[in-house]
C-alpha positions as a Markdown table, in Angstrom:
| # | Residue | x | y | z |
|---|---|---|---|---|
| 1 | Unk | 219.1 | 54.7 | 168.5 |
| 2 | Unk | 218.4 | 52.9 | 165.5 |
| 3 | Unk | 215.1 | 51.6 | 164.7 |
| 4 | Unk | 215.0 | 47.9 | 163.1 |
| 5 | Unk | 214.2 | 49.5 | 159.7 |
| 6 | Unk | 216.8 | 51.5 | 159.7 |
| 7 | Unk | 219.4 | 49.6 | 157.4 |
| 8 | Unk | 216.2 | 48.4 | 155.4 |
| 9 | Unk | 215.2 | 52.0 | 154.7 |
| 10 | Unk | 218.7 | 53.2 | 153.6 |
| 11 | Unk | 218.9 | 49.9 | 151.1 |
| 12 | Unk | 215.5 | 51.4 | 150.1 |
| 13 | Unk | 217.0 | 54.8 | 149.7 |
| 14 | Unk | 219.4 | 53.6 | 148.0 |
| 15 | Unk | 217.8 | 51.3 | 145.4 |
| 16 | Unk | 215.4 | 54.5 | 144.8 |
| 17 | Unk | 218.7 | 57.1 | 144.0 |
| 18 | Unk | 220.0 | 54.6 | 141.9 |
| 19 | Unk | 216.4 | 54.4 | 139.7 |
| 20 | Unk | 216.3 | 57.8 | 139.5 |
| 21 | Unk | 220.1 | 58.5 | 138.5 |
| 22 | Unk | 219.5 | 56.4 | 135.9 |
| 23 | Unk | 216.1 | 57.6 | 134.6 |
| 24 | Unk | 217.6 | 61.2 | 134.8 |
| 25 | Unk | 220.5 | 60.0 | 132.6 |
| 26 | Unk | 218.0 | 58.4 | 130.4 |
| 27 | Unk | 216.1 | 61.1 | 130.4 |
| 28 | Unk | 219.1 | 63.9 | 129.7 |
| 29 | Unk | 220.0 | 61.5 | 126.8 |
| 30 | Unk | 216.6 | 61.4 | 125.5 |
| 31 | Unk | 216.4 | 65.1 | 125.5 |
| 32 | Unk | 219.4 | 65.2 | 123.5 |
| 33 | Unk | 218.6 | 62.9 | 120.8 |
| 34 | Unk | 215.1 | 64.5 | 120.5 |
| 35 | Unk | 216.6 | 68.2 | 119.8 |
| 36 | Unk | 218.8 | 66.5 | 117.6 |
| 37 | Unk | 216.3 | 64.7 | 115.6 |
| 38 | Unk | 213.9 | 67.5 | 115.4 |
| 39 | Unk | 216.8 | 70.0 | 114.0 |
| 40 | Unk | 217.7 | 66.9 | 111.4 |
| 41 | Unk | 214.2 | 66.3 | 110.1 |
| 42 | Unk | 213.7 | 70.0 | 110.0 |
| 43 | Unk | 216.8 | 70.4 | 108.0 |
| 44 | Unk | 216.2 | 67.5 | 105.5 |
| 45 | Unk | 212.6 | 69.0 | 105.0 |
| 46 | Unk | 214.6 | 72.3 | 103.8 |
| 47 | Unk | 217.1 | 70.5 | 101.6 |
| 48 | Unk | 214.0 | 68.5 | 99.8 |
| 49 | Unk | 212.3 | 71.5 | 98.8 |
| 50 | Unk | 216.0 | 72.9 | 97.9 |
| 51 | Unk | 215.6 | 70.2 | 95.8 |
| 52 | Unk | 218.8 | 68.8 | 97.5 |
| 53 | Unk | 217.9 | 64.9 | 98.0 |
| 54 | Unk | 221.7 | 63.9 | 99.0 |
| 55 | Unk | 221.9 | 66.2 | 101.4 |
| 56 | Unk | 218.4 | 65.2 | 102.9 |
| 57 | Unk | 219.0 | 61.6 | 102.7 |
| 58 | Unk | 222.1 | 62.4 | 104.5 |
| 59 | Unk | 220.5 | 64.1 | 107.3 |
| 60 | Unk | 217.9 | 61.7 | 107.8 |
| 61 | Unk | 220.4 | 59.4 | 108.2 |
| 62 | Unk | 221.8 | 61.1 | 111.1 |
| 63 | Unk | 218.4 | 61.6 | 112.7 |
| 64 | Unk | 218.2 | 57.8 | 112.9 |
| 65 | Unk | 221.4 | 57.1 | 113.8 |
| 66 | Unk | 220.6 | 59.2 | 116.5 |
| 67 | Unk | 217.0 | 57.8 | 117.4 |
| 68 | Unk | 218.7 | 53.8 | 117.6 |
| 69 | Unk | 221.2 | 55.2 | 120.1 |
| 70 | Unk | 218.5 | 56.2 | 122.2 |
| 71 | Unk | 216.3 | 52.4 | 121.4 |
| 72 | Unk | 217.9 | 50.9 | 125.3 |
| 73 | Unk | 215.3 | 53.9 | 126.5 |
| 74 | Unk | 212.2 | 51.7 | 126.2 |
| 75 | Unk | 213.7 | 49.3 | 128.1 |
| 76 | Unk | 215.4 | 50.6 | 130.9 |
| 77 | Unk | 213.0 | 54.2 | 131.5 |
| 78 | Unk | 210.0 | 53.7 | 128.8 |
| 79 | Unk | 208.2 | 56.5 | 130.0 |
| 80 | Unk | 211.0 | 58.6 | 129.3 |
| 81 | Unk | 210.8 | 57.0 | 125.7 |
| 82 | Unk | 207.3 | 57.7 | 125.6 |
| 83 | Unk | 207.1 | 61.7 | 126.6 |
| 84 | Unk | 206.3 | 63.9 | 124.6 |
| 85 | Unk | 209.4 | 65.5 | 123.4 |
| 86 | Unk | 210.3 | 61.9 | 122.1 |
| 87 | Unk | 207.5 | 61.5 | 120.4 |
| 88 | Unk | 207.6 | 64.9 | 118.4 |
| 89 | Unk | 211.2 | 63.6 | 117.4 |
| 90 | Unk | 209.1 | 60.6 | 115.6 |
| 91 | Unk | 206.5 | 62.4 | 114.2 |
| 92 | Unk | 209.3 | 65.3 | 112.9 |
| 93 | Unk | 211.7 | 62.3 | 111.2 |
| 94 | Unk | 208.8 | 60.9 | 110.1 |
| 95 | Unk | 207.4 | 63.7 | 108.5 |
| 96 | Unk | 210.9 | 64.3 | 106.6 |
| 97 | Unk | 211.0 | 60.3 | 105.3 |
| 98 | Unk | 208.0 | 60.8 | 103.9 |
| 99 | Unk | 208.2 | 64.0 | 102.4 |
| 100 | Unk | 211.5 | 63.2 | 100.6 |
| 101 | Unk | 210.0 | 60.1 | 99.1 |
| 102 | Unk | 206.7 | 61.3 | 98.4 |
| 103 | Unk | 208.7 | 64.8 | 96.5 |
| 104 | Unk | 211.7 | 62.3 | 95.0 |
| 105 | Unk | 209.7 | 59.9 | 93.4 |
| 106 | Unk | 210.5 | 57.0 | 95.6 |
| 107 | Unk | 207.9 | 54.5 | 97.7 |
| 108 | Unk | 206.5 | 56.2 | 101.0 |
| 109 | Unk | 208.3 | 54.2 | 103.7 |
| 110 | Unk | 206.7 | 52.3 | 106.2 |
| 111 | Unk | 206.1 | 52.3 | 110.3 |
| 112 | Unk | 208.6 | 49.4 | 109.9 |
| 113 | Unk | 210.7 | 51.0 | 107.8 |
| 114 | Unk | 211.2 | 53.9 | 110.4 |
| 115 | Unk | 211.0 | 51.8 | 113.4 |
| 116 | Unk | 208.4 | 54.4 | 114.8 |
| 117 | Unk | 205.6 | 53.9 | 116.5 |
| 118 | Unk | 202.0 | 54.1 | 114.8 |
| 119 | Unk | 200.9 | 57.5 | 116.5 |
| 120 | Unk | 204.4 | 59.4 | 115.4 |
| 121 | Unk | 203.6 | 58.0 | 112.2 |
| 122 | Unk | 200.8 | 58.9 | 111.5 |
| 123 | Unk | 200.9 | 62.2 | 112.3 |
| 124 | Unk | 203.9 | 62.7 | 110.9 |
| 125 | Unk | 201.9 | 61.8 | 107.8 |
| 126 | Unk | 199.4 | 64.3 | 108.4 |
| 127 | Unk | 202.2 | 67.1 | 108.4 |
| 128 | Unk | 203.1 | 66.2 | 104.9 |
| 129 | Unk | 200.1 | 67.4 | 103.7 |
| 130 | Unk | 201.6 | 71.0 | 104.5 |
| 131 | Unk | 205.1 | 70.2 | 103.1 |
| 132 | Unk | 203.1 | 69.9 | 99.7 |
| 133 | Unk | 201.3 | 72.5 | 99.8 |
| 134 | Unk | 204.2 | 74.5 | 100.4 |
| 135 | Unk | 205.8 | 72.2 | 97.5 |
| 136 | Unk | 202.9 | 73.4 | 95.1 |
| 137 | Unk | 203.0 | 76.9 | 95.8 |
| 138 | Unk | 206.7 | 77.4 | 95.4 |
| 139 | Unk | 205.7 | 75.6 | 91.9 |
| 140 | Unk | 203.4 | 77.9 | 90.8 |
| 141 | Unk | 205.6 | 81.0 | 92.0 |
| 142 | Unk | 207.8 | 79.6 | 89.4 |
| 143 | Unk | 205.2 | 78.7 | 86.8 |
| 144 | Unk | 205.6 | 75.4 | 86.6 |
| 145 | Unk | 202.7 | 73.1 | 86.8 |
| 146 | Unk | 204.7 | 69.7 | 86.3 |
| 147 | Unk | 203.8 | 67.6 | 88.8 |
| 148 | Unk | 201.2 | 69.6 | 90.8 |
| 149 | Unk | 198.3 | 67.9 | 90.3 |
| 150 | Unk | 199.9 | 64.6 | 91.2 |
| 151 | Unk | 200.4 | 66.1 | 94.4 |
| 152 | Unk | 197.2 | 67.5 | 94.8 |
| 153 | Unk | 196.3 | 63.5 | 94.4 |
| 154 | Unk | 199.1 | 62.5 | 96.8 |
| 155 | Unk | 197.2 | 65.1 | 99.4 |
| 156 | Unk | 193.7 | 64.0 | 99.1 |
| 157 | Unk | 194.5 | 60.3 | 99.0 |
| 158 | Unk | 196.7 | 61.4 | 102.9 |
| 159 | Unk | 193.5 | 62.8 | 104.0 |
| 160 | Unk | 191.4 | 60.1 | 103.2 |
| 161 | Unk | 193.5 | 57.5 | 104.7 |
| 162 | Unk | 193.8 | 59.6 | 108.2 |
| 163 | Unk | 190.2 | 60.2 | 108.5 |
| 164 | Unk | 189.3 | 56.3 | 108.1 |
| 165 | Unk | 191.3 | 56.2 | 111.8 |
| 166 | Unk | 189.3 | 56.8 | 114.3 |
| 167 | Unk | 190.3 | 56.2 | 118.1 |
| 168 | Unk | 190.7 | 58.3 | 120.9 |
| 169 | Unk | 192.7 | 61.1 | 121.5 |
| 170 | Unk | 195.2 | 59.5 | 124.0 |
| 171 | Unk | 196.0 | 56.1 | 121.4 |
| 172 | Unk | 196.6 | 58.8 | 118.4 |
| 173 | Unk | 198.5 | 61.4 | 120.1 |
| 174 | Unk | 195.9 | 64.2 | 118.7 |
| 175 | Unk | 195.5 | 63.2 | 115.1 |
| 176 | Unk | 191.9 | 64.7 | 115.0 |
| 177 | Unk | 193.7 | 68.2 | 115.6 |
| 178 | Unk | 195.7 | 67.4 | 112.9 |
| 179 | Unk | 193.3 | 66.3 | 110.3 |
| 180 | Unk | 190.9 | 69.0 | 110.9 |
| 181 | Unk | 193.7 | 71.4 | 110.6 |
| 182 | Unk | 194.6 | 69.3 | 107.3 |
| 183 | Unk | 191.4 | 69.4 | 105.6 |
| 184 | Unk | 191.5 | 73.5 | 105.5 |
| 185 | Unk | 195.1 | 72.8 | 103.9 |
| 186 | Unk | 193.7 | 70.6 | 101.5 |
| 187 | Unk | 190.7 | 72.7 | 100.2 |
| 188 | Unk | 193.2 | 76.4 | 99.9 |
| 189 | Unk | 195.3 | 74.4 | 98.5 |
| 190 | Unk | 192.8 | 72.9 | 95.5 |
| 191 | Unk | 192.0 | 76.5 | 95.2 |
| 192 | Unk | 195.4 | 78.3 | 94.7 |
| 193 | Unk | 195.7 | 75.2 | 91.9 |
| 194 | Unk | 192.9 | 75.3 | 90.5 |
| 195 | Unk | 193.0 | 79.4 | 89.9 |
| 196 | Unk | 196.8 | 79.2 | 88.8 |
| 197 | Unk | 195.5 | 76.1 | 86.4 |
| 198 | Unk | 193.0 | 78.3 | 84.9 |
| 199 | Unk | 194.9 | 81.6 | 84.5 |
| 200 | Unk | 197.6 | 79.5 | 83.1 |
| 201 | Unk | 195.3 | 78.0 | 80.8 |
| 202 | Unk | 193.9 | 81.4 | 79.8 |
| 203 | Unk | 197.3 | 82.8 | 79.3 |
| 204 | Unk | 197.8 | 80.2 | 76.9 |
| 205 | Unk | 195.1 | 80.6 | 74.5 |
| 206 | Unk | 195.5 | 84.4 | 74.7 |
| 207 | Unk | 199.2 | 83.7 | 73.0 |
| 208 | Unk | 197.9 | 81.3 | 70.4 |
| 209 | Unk | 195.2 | 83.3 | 69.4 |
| 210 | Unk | 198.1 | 86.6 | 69.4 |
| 211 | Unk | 200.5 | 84.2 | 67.4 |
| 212 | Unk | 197.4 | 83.2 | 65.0 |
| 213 | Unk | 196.4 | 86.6 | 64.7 |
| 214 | Unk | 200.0 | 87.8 | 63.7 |
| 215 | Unk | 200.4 | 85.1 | 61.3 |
| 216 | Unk | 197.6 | 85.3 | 59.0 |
């Protein structure tokens, strides 16, 4: 025989399934547009150092396209928005923004410009730092020395920024992992450019003094 909750527990039951069906849609959606995002970002990364800035833009553009589609998250299952896999997506199309501007010329955009929240941003940011490493490096396989130090700069002045930001672990998504791993970065890196710098240097005043030499 019934008891008197018994038509109060199946409205419960059924409020509950219909929560969940729709935070399991949310969250299939989410997983979708984070994949998505991620294999953009990555892409557009590719295509700057390609030196291919239409194509980038053009990928970025369907990262975001695909991040606004997924906005109604933080308001119907937020901490579906919030995971994880979510926030990589963030920090991944940050970290191609930023790197396209930064290697194009153009102004670094800002956490309002991306619509991203400050801990995505920010490491994002940090990742950059490798993206011009890698930048420099394929440089100086290439000989060319255009630009480097500018970089170099661009890096340092990065660090310095994400090392003034200091809060815990949980509000910055592990940006002390990141910096740490950053600083090693930023010191090979001074020393592959300043080595290439000096060779290059030495190679030049070898050839004037051959030219000199062959001319007098």
């Amino acid at each position: 025989m019934p008891s008197r909750y018994s038509a109060h527990l199946s409205d419960i039951g059924a409020a509950v399934i219909k929560e969940l069906t729709e935070r399991n849609r949310d969250r299939e959606q989410a997983l979708a547009v984070s994949r998505e995002v991620i294999r953009f970002s990555a892409n557009a990364i590719r295509a700057v150092h390609r030196g291919d800035f239409d194509d980038a833009r053009e990928l970025i553009g369907k990262g975001a396209t695909r991040l606004e589609e997924a906005d109604h998250i933080s308001q119907t299952s937020p901490q579906i928005f919030n995971a994880g896999f979510m926030n990589d997506a963030r920090k991944e199309f940050t970290e191609a923004n930023v790197t396209l501007a930064v290697i194009s010329g153009a102004d670094i955009p800002s956490i309002a410009d991306l619509k991203v929240d400050a801990a995505a941003y920010i490491n994002g940011l940090a990742e950059v730092i490798g993206e011009l490493r890698r930048y420099i490096l394929d440089a100086l396989r290439r000989d060319t020395f255009d630009g480097c130090e500018e970089f170099m700069d661009i890096m340092d002045e990065m660090y310095s920024v994400l090392v003034t930001i200091d809060f815990p672990e949980g509000v910055t998504s592990g940006l002390r992992r990141n910096t740490d791993a950053m600083r090693g970065v930023l010191e090979r890196t001074r020393g592959d450019l300043t080595m290439a710098l000096r060779q290059h240097s030495l190679e030049t005043r070898l050839t004037d003094w051959e030219n000199n030499r062959a001319g007098s």
